[in-house]
SEKOLTOR-765338 format. One record per residue (C-alpha): x, y, z; residue in three letters; residue number from 1. Coordinates in nm, 3 decimals. Layout:
! residues N
xx, yy, zz, resn, resi
X, Y, Z, ALA, NUM;
...
END
This chain:
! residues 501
xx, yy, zz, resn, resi
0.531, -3.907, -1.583, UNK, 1;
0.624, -3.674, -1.359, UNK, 2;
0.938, -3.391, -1.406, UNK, 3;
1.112, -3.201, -1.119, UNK, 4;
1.283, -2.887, -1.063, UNK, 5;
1.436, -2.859, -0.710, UNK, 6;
1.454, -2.525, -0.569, UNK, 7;
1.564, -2.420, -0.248, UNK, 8;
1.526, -2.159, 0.030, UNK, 9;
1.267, -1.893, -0.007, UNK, 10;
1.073, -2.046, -0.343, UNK, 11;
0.771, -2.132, -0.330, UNK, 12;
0.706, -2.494, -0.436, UNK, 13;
0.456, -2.628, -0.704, UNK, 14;
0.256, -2.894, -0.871, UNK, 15;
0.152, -2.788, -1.174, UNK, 16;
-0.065, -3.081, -1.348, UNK, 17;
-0.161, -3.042, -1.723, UNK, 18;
-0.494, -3.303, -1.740, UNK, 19;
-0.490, -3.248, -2.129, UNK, 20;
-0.146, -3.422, -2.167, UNK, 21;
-0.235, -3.798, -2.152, UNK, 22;
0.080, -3.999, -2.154, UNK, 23;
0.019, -4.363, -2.078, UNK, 24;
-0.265, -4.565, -1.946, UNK, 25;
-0.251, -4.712, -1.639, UNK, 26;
-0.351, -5.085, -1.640, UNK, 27;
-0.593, -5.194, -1.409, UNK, 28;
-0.383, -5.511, -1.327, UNK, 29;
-0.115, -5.224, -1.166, UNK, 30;
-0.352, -5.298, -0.833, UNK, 31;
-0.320, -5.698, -0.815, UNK, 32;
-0.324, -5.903, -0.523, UNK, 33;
-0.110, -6.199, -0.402, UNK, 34;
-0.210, -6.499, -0.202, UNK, 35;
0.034, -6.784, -0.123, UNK, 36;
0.037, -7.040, 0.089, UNK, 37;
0.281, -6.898, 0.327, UNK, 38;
0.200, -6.842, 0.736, UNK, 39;
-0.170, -6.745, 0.786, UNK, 40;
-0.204, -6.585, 0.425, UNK, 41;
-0.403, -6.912, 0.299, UNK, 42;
-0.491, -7.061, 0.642, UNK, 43;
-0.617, -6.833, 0.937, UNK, 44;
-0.663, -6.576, 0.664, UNK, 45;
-0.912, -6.646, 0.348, UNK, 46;
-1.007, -6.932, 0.472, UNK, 47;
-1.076, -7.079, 0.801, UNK, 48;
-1.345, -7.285, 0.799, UNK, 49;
-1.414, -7.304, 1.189, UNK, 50;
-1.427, -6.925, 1.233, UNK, 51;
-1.772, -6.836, 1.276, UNK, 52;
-1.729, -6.539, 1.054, UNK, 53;
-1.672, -6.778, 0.776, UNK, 54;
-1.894, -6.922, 0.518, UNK, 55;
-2.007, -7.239, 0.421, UNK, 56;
-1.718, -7.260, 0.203, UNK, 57;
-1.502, -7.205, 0.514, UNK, 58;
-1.405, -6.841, 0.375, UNK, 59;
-1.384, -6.556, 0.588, UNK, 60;
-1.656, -6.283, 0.490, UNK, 61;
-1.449, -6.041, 0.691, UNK, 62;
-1.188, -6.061, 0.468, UNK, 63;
-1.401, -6.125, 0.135, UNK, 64;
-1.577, -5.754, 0.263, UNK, 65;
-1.232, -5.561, 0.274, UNK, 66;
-1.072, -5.678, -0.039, UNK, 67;
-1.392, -5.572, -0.221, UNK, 68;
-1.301, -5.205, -0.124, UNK, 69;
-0.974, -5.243, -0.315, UNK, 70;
-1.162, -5.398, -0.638, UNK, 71;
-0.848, -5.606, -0.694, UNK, 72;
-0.843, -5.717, -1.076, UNK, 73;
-0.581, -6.043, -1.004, UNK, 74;
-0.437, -6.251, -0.747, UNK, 75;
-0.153, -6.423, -0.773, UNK, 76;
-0.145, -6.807, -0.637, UNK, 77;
-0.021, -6.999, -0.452, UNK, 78;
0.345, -6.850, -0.409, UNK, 79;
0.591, -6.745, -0.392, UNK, 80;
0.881, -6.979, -0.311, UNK, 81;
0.593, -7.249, -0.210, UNK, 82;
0.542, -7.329, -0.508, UNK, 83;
0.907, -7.515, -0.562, UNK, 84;
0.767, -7.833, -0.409, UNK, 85;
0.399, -7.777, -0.484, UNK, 86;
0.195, -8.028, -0.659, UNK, 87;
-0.125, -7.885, -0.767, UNK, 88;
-0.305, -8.266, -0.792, UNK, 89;
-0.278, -8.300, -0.409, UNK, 90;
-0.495, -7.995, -0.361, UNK, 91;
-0.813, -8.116, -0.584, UNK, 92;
-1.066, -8.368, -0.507, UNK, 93;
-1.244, -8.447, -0.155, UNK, 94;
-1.052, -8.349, 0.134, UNK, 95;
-1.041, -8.609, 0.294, UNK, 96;
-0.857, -8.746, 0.031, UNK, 97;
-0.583, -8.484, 0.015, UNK, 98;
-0.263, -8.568, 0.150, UNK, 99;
-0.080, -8.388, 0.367, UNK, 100;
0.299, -8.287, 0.293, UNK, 101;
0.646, -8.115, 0.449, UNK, 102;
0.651, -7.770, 0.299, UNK, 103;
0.995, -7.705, 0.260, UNK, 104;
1.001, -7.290, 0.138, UNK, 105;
0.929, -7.181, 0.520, UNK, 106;
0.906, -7.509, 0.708, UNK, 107;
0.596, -7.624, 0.780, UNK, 108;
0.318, -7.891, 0.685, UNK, 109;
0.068, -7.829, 0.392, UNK, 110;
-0.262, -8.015, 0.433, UNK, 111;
-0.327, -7.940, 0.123, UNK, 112;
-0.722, -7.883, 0.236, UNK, 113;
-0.733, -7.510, -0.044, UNK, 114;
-0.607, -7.583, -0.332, UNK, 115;
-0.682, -7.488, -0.703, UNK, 116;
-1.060, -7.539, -0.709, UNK, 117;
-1.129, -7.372, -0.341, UNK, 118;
-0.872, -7.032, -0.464, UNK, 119;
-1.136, -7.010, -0.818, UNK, 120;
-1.429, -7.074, -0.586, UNK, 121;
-1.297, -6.760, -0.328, UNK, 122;
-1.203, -6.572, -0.659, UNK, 123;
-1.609, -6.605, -0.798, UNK, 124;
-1.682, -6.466, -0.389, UNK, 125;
-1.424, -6.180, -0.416, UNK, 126;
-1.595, -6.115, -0.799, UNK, 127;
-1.921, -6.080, -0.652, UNK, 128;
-2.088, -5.730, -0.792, UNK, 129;
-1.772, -5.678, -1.022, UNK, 130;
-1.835, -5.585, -1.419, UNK, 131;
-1.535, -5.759, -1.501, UNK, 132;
-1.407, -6.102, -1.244, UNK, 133;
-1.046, -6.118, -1.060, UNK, 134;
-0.860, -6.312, -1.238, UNK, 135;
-0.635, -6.576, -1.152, UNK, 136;
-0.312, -6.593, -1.171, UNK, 137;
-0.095, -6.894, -1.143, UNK, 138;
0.264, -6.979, -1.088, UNK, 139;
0.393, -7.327, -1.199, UNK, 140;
0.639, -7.555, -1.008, UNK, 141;
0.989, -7.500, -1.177, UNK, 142;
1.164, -7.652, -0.887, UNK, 143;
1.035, -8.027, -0.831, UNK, 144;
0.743, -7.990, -1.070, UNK, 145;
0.752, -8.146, -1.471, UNK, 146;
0.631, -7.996, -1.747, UNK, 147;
0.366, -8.330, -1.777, UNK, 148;
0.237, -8.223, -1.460, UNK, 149;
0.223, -7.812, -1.552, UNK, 150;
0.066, -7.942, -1.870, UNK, 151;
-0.209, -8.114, -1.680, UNK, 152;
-0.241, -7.818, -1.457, UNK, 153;
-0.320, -7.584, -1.772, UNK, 154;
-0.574, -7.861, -1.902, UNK, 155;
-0.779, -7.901, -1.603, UNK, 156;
-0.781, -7.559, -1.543, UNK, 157;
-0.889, -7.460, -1.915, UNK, 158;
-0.951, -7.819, -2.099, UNK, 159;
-1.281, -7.798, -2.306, UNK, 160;
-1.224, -8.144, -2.453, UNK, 161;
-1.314, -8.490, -2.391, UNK, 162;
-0.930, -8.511, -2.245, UNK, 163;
-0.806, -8.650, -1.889, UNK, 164;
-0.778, -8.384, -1.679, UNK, 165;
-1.016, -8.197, -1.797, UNK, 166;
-1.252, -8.417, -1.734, UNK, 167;
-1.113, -8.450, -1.369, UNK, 168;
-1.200, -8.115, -1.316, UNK, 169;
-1.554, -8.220, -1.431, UNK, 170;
-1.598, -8.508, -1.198, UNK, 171;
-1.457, -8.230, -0.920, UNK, 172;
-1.753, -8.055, -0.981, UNK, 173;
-1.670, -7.784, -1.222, UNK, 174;
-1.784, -7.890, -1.551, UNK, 175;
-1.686, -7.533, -1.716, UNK, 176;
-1.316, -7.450, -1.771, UNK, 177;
-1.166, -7.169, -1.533, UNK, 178;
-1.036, -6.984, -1.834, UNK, 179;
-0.680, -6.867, -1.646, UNK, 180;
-0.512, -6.655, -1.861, UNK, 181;
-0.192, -6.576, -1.678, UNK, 182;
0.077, -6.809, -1.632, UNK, 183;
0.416, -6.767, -1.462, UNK, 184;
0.712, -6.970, -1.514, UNK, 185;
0.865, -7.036, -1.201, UNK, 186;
0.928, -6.806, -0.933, UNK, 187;
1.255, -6.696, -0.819, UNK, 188;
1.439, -6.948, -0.911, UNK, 189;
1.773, -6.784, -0.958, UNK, 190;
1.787, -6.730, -0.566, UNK, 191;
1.988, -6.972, -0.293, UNK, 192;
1.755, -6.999, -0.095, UNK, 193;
1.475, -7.192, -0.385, UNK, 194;
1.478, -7.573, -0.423, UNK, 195;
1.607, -7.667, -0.762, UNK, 196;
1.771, -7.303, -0.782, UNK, 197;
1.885, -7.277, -1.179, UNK, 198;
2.165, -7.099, -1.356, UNK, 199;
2.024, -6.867, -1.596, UNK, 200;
2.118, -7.061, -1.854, UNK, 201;
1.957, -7.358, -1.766, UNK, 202;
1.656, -7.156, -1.667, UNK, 203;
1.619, -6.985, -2.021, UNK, 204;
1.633, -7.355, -2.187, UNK, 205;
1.382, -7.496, -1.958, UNK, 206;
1.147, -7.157, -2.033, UNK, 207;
1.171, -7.179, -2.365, UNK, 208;
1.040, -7.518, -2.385, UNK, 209;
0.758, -7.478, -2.160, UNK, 210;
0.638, -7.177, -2.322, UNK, 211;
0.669, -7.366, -2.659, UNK, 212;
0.458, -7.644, -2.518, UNK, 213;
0.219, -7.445, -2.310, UNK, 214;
0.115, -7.238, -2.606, UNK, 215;
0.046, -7.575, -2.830, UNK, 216;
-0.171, -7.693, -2.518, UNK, 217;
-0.342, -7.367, -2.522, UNK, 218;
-0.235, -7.084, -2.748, UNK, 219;
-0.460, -6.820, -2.519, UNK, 220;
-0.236, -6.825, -2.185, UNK, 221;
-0.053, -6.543, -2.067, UNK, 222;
0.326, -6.621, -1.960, UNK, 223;
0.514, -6.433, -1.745, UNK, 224;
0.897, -6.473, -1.723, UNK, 225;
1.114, -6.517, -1.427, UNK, 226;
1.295, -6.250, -1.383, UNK, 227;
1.530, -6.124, -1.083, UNK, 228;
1.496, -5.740, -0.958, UNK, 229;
1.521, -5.620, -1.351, UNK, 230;
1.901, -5.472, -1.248, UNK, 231;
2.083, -5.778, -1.276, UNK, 232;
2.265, -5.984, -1.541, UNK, 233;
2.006, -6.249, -1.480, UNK, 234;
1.717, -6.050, -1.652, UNK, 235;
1.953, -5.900, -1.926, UNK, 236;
2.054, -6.313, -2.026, UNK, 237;
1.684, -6.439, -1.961, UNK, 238;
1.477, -6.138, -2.167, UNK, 239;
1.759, -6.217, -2.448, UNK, 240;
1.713, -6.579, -2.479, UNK, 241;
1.332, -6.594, -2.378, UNK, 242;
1.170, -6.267, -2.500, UNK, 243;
0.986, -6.418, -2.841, UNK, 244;
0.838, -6.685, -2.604, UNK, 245;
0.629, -6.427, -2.278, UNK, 246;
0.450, -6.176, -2.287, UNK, 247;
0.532, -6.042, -1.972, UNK, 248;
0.885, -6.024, -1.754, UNK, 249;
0.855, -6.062, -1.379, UNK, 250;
1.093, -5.860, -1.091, UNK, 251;
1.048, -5.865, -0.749, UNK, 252;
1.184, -5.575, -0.481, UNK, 253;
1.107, -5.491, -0.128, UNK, 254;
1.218, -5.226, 0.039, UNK, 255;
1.216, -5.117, 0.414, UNK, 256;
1.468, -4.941, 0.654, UNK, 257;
1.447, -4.805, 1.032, UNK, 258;
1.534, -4.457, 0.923, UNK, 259;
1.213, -4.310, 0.796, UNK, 260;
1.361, -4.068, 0.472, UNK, 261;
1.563, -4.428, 0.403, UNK, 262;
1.238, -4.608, 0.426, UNK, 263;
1.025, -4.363, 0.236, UNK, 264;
1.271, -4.287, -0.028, UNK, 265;
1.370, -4.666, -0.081, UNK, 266;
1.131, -4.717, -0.365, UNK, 267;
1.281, -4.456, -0.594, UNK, 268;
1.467, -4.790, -0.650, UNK, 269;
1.194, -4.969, -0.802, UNK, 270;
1.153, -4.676, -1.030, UNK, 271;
1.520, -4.715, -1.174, UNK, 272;
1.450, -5.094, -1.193, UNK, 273;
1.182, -5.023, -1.412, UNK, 274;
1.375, -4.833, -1.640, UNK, 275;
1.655, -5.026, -1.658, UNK, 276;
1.384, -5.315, -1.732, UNK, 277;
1.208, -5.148, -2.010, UNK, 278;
1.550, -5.141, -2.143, UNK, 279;
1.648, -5.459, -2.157, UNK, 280;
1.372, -5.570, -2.290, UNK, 281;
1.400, -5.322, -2.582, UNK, 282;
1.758, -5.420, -2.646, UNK, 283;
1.590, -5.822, -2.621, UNK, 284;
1.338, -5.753, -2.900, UNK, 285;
1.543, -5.586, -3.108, UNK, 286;
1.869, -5.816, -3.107, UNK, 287;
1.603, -6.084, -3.161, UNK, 288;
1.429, -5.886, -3.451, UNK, 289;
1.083, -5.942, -3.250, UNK, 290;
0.820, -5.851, -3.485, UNK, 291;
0.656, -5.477, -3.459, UNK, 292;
0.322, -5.650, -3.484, UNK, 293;
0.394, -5.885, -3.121, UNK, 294;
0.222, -5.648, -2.850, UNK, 295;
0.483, -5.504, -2.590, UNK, 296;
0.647, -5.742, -2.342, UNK, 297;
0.562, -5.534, -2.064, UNK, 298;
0.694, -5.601, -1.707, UNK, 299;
0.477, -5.775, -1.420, UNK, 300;
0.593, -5.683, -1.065, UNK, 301;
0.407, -5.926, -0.897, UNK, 302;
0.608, -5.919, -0.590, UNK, 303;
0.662, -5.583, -0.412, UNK, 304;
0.645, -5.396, -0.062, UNK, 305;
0.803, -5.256, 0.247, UNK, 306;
0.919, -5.574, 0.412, UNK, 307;
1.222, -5.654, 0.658, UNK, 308;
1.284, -6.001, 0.658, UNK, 309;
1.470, -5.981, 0.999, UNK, 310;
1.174, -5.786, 1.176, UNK, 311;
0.897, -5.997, 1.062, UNK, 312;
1.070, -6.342, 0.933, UNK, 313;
0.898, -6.562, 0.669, UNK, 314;
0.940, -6.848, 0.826, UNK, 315;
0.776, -6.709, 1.145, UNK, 316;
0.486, -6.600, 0.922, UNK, 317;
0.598, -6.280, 0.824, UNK, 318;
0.355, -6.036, 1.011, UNK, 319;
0.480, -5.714, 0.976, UNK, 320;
0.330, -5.457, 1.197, UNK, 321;
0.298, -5.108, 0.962, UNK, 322;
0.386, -4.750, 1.058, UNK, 323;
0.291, -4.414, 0.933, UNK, 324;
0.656, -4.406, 0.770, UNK, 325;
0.542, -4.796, 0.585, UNK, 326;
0.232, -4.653, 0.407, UNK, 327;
0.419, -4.337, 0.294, UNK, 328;
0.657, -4.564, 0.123, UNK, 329;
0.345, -4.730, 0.012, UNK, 330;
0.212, -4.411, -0.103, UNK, 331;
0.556, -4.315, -0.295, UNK, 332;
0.556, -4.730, -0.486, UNK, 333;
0.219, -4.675, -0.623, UNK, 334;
0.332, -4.357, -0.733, UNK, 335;
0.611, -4.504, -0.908, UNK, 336;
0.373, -4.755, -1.097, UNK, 337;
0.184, -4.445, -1.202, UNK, 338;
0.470, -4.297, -1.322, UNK, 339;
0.580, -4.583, -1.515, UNK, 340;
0.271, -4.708, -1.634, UNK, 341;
0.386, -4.736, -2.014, UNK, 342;
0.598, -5.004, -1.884, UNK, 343;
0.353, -5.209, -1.642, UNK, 344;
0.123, -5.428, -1.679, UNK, 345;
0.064, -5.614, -1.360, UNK, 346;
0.140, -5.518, -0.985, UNK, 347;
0.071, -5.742, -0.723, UNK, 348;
0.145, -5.620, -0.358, UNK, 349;
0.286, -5.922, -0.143, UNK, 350;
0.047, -5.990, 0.037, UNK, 351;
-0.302, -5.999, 0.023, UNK, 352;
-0.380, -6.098, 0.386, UNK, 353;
-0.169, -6.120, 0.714, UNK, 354;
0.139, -6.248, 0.544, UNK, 355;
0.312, -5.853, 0.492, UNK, 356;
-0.020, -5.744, 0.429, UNK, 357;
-0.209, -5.430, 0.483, UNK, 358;
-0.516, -5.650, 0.594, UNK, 359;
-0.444, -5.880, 0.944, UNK, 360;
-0.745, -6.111, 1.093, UNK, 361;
-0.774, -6.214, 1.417, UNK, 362;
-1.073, -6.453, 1.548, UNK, 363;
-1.292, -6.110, 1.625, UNK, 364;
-1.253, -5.985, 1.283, UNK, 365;
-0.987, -5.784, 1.091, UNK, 366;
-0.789, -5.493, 1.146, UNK, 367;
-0.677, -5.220, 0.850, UNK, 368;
-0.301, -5.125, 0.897, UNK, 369;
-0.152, -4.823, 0.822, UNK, 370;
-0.052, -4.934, 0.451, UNK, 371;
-0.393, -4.997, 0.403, UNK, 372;
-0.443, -4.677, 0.321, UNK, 373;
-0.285, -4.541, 0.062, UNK, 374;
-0.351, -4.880, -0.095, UNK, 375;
-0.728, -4.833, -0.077, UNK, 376;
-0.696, -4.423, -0.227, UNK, 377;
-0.510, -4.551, -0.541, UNK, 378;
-0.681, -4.883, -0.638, UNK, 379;
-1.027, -4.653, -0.582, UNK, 380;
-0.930, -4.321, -0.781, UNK, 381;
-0.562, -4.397, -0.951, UNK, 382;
-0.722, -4.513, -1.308, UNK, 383;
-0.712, -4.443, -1.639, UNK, 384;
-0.428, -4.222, -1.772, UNK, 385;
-0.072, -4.105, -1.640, UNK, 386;
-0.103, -3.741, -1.716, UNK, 387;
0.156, -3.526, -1.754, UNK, 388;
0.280, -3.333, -1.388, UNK, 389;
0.582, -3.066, -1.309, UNK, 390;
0.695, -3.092, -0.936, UNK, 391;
0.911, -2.790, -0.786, UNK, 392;
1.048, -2.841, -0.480, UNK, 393;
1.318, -2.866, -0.220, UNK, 394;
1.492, -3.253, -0.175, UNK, 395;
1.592, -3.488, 0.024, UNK, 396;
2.000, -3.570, -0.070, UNK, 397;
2.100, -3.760, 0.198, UNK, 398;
2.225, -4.139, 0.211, UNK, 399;
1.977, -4.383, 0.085, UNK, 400;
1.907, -4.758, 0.127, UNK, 401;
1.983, -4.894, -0.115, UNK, 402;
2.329, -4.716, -0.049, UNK, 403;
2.302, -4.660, -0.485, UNK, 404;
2.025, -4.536, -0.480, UNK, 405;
2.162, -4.199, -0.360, UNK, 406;
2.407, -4.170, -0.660, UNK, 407;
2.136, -4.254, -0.939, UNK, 408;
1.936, -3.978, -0.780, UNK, 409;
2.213, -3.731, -0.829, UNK, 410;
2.198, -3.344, -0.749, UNK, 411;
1.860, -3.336, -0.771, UNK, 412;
1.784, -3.569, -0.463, UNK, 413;
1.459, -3.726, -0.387, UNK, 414;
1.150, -3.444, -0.390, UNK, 415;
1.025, -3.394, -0.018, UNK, 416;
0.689, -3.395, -0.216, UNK, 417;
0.660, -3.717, -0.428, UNK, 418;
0.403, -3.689, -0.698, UNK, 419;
0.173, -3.852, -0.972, UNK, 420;
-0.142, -3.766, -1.114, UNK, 421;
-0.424, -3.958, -1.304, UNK, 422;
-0.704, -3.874, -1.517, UNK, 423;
-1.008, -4.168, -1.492, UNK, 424;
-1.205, -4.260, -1.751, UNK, 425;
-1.470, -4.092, -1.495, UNK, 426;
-1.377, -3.683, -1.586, UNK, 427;
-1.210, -3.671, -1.246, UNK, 428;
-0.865, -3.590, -1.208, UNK, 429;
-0.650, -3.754, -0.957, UNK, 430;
-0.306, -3.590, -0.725, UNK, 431;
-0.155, -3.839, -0.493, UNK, 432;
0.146, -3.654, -0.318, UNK, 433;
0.355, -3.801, -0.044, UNK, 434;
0.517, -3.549, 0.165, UNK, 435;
0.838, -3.698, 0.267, UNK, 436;
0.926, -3.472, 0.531, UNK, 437;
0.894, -3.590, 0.929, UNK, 438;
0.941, -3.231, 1.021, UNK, 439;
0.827, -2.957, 0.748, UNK, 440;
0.467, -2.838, 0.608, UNK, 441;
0.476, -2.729, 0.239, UNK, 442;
0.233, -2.451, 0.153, UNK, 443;
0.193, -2.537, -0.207, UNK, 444;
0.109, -2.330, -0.550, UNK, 445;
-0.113, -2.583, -0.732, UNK, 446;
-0.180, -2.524, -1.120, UNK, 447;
-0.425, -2.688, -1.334, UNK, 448;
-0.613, -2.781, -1.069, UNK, 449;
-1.031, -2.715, -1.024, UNK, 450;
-1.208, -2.462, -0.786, UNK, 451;
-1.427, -2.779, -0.607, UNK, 452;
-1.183, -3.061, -0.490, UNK, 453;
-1.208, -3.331, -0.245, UNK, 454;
-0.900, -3.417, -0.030, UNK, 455;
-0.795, -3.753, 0.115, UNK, 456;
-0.527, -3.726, 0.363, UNK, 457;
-0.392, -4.024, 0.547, UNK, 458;
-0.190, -3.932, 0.877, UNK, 459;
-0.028, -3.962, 1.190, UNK, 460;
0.054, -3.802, 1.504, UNK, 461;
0.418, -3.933, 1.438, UNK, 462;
0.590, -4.153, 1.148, UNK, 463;
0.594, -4.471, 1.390, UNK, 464;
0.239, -4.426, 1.453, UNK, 465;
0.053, -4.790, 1.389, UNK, 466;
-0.326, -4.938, 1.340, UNK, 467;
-0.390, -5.199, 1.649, UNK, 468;
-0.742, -5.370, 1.718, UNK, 469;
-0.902, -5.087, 1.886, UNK, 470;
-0.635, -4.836, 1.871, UNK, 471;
-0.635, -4.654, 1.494, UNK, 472;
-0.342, -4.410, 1.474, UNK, 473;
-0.324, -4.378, 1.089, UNK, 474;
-0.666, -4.301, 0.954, UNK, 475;
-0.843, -4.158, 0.672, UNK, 476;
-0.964, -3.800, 0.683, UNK, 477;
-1.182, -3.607, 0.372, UNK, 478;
-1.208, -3.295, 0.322, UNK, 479;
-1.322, -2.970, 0.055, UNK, 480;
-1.097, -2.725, -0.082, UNK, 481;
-1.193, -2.403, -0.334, UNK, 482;
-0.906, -2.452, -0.495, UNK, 483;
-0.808, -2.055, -0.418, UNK, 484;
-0.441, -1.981, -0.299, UNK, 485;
-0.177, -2.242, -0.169, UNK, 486;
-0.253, -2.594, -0.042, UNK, 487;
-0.062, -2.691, 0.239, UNK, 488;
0.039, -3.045, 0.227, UNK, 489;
0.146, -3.111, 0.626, UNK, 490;
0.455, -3.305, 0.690, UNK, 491;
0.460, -3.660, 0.689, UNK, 492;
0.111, -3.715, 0.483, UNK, 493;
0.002, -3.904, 0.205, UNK, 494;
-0.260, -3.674, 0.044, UNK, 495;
-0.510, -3.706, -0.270, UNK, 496;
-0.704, -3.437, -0.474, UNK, 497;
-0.970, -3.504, -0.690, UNK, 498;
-1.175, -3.222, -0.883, UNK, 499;
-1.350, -3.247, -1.183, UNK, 500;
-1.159, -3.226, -1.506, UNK, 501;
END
């Protein structure tokens, strides 16, 4: 958690950060992955089997390499709003077997040549040198799909018996089960745009009776709740009906603008989302008299990022092409799920590859955007604990986007210097500050803070600065500090100190 004063003209601003003051830890699913079969996410990006910088498996190593660096706990598969007409049974077995279908989320054909054995075969890859593996995460069909068939999709994927599908997954070649744990149901499916979109009454029935069902199958799984952007009537009515049934409650937000304090203040939103979230589900358990001893329903944002739909269109693959402005917004979301980390337990950044990604490929190899970044700072050294931080500064209190933002904000504004801070299980204390501003340097008093500290600063000659094969114009210094006087955090930079505790 962090507080703020704002102050303005001749103070001097501060980050004072009290490492003794653990507040809430920080769940290493907060830095989750998502991979759906959408544009060259699936194909063209993990795998593409006549690349020559693919395996045998037809996985690109390229790819495998740079996810590594992020240590990703989870992945989410394989959508997204694909997974309305998805049928997991077409995607196992030979391949030459597999049939190939009209994909009707963003248009296209699905040959159906990865499927559910190929994504836990790329997950062991990605695993490799891991203490703990990425686990899987899968979404079930609440569009055209049955509950027979998500059944059967839970049983091959973690049957031990002498049953059906289990055994299919045997004679597939895979004679141990995958053991997935987390299980959404459904995914968006109180939007338009969804085949088989649901009221929210219908949708809490049919949830309820999966769930129930589900757990009988196998009383281990995970399930996440489909829930809207956690602002809307839709969670309040679905976390009421459904919250003695999950374990976790699902939003999704993106945020982008062309105006860059728009842009990089726009996740601020997500923070009040959260809130309100955490809320709800409070008022759910207790107007359901959900026993003390049933862990927290905690909320799983497994759908987030700067993304403009009309720049980079999802049915035109949705590559967006990141700025300096993009990964400071980056920078100010994971601070947000720092922040908030009593109330999350997954994150999943859409996407993992190409598809709104901070990773693209081309045939040559791959190329690091500017989100990249920030992304790669905070899944390395952003562990552990929230600890408590006080933030004094001048703000930004100009319109926002979302236009309410800018009244839930208040007097106060947005800081120019956005802040969390992290204590690892490691000794090492962690400060990730965005500074907001396109124009100003702050020359900052830092307290709490140790006399031998590492910097990371990610920045740009200019906010639209952008990463290109061969041309890198958002990039990665580090650097030493003593830790004596002010630190000067230079405008538009996403910054992180680390020092020993």
């Amino acid at each position: 958690m962090t507080t703020f004063t704002k102050i303005t003209g001749d103070e001097t601003p501060l980050i004072e950060v009290d490492a003794a003051k653990r507040l809430s830890k920080i769940d290493p699913m907060t830095y989750g992955g998502f991979t759906e079969h959408m544009g060259r996410c699936i194909y063209g990006g993990i795998y593409d089997p006549s690349n020559p910088l693919s395996d045998e498996d037809g996985f690109r190593t390229d790819v495998l390499s740079a996810l590594r660096e992020l240590d990703i706990p989870v992945v989410r598969y394989p959508g997204g709003n694909f997974v309305a007409t998805y049928h997991w049974q077409d995607g196992v077995g030979p391949r030459d077997k597999r049939p190939k279908r009209p994909e009707l989320a963003w248009l296209g054909t699905e040959t159906n040549q990865f499927g559910t054995d190929d994504f836990m075969r790329w997950l062991d890859k990605l695993s490799a040198g891991k203490k703990q593996r990425v686990e899987p995460y899968l979404c079930l069909n609440f569009g055209t799909g049955t509950l027979d068939e998500a059944l059967a999709w839970v049983e091959y994927c973690n049957g031990t018996r002498d049953t059906h599908y289990a055994n299919l997954r045997r004679a597939n070649g895979h004679p141990e089960p995958y053991r997935v744990k987390y299980w959404a149901l459904g995914n968006e499916v109180w939007g338009p745009w969804q085949v088989e979109q649901m009221t929210k009454e219908d949708y809490a029935k049919k949830a309820v009776q999966w769930a129930k069902a589900l757990r009988l199958l196998d009383p281990t799984v995970e399930l996440i709740l489909c829930g809207q952007d956690g602002q809307s009537s839709w969670d309040h009515y679905v976390l009421h009906e459904c919250v003695g049934w999950v374990d976790m409650h699902s939003i999704h937000i993106y945020t982008a603008s062309n105006k860059h304090l728009h842009n990089a203040t726009a996740p601020l939103a997500a923070e009040r989302a959260i809130q309100i979230t955490a809320s709800l589900i409070d008022l759910a358990r207790i107007e359901n008299k959900v026993a003390p001893a049933k862990p927290p329903t905690r909320i799983c944002f497994d759908e987030w990022n700067v993304w403009d739909p009309e720049r980079a269109p999802g049915d035109k693959g949705a590559e967006e092409q990141y700025t300096l402005s993009d990964a400071l917004a980056v920078g100010v979301w994971l601070n947000v799920f720092v922040r908030q980390s009593k109330y999350i337990g997954m994150a999943n950044i859409a996407q993992t590859v190409n598809v709104i990604s901070p990773l693209m490929t081309n045939d040559r190899g791959v190329v690091r955007q500017a989100t990249w970044w920030p992304l790669l700072l905070f899944s390395k050294y952003m562990r552990g604990w929230t600890v408590a931080t006080h933030v004094r500064s001048g703000a930004y209190d100009g319109e926002t986007t979302p236009a309410w933002l800018q009244g839930t904000l208040g007097e106060t504004g947005a800081p120019w210097l956005d802040v969390s801070a992290a204590l690892g299980d490691d000794g090492y204390v962690n400060l990730a500050v965005v500074n907001i501003s396109e124009t100003e340097d702050f020359a900052v008093e830092l307290k709490g803070v140790g006399t031998d500290v590492t910097a990371y600063t990610v920045s740009g000659s200019r906010v639209s600065s952008t990463n290109k094969e061969g041309k890198e114009e958002v990039s990665l210094s580090e650097g030493k500090w003593d830790g004596q006087g002010k630190y000067k955090f230079a405008k538009h930079t996403f910054t992180l100190l680390r020092w020993k505790s």
